[in-house]
N, C-alpha and C positions, 0 to 999 in steps of 0.2 A: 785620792788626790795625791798626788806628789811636789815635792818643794824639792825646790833651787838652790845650791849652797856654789859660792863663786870664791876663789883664791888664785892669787896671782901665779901666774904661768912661769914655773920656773925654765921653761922649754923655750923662751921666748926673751930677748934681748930689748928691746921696748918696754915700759909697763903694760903688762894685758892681765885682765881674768879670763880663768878659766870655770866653767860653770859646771858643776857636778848635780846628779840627782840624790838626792838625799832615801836611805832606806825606810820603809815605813814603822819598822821595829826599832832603829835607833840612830838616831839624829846626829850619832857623831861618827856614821859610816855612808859612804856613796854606793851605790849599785855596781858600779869598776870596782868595790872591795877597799879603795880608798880610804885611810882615815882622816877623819876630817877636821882640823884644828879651831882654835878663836877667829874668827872675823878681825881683818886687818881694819879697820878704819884710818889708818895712817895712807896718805897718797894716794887716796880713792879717786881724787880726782884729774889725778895725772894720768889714769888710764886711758889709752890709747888704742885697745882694741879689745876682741872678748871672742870668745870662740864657746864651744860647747864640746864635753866628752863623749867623745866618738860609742867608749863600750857602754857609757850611762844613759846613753841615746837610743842603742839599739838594744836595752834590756826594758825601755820605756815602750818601745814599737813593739816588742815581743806580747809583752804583756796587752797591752792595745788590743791584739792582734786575735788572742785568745776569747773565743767564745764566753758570754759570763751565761752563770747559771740563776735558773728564774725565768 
């Protein structure tokens, strides 16, 4: 299973998150290679949009994608 980690988008002039997939071997890295800092809770609810990481996406499909064994 994999988990969610979301940080605001500094790509983006609005408040928006952006949602990253978290590694399974250490929680303070995303599958883009990203590292991944505290969780804002300040102005969480000003957020105005939310997108998802395009390469933490398509390493989630990869993996998917791959026959399991068993």
């Amino acid at each position: 299973m994999y988990q969610m980690w979301a940080e605001h988008d500094p790509a983006v002039e609005q408040p928006s998150l952006l949602w990253h997939v978290i590694t399974k071997d250490d929680n303070a890295k995303s599958l883009c290679g990203r590292l991944l800092g505290a969780p804002s809770e300040n102005g969480s609810d000003l957020v105005q949009a939310e997108s998802f990481c395009g390469p933490c996406m398509s390493s989630v499909r990869q993996a998917m994608a791959q026959p399991t064994a068993g």
